[in-house]
C-alpha positions as CSV (number, residue, x, y, z in Angstrom):
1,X,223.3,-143.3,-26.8
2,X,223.4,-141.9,-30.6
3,X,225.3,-143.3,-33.1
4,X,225.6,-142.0,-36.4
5,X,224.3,-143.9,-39.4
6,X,227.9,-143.8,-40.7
7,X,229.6,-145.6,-38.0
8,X,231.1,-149.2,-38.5
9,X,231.3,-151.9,-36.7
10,X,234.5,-153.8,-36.4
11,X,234.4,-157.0,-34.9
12,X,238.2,-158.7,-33.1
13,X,237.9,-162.6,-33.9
14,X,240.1,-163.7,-31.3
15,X,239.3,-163.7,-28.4
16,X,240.9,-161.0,-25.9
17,X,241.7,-160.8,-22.4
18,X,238.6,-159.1,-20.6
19,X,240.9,-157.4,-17.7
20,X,242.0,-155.1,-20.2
21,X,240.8,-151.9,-20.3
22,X,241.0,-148.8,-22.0
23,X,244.7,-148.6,-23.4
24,X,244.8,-152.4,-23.6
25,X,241.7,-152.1,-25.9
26,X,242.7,-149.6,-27.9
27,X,246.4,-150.8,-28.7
28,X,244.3,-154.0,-30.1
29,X,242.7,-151.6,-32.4
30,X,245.8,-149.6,-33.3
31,X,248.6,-152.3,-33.6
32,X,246.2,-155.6,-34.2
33,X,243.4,-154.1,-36.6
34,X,245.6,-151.1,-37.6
35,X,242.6,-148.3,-37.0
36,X,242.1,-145.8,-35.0
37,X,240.9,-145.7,-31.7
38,X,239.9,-142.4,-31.6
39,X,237.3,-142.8,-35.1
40,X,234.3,-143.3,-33.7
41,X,233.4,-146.7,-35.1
42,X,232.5,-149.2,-32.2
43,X,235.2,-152.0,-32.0
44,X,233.7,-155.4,-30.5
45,X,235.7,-157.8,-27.9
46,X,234.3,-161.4,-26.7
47,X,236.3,-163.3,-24.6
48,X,237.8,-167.1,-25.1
49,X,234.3,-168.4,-24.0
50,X,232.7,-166.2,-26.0
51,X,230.3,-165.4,-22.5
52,X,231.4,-161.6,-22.4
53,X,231.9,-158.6,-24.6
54,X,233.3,-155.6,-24.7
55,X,232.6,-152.8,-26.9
56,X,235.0,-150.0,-27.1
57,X,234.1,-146.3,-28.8
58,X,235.6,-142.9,-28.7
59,X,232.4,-140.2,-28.0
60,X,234.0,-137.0,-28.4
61,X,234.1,-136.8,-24.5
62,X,236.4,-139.3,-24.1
63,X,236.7,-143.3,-24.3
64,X,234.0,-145.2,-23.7
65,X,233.2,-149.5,-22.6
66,X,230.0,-151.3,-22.8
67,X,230.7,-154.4,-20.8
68,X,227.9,-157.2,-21.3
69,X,228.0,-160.7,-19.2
């Protein structure tokens, strides 16, 4: 995977409900952290536990999650 050096890197402190998925995520990002999904920047999820993330980014293609356990 590329990412361009001019991507950022937004991090959600609280935690978020890991069934969500791709519209769940990306209403976070629109109405929590008031940006746009469809940037490019990679937006980061953990869970309560903090055990799990989620990283959500737009590729051109399409939405994209990195889930890591």
């Amino acid at each position: 995977m590329f990412i361009p050096q001019n991507t950022r890197i937004y991090v959600a402190i609280d935690p978020v409900d890991m069934r969500k998925s791709h519209h769940g995520l990306s209403t976070i990002v629109r109405d929590n952290l008031n940006l746009d999904p469809l940037s490019g920047n990679l937006f980061l999820f953990i869970n309560k536990r903090g055990n799990l993330l989620k990283l959500l980014f737009f590729d051109r293609t399409g939405m994209a999650i990195l889930y890591k356990r």
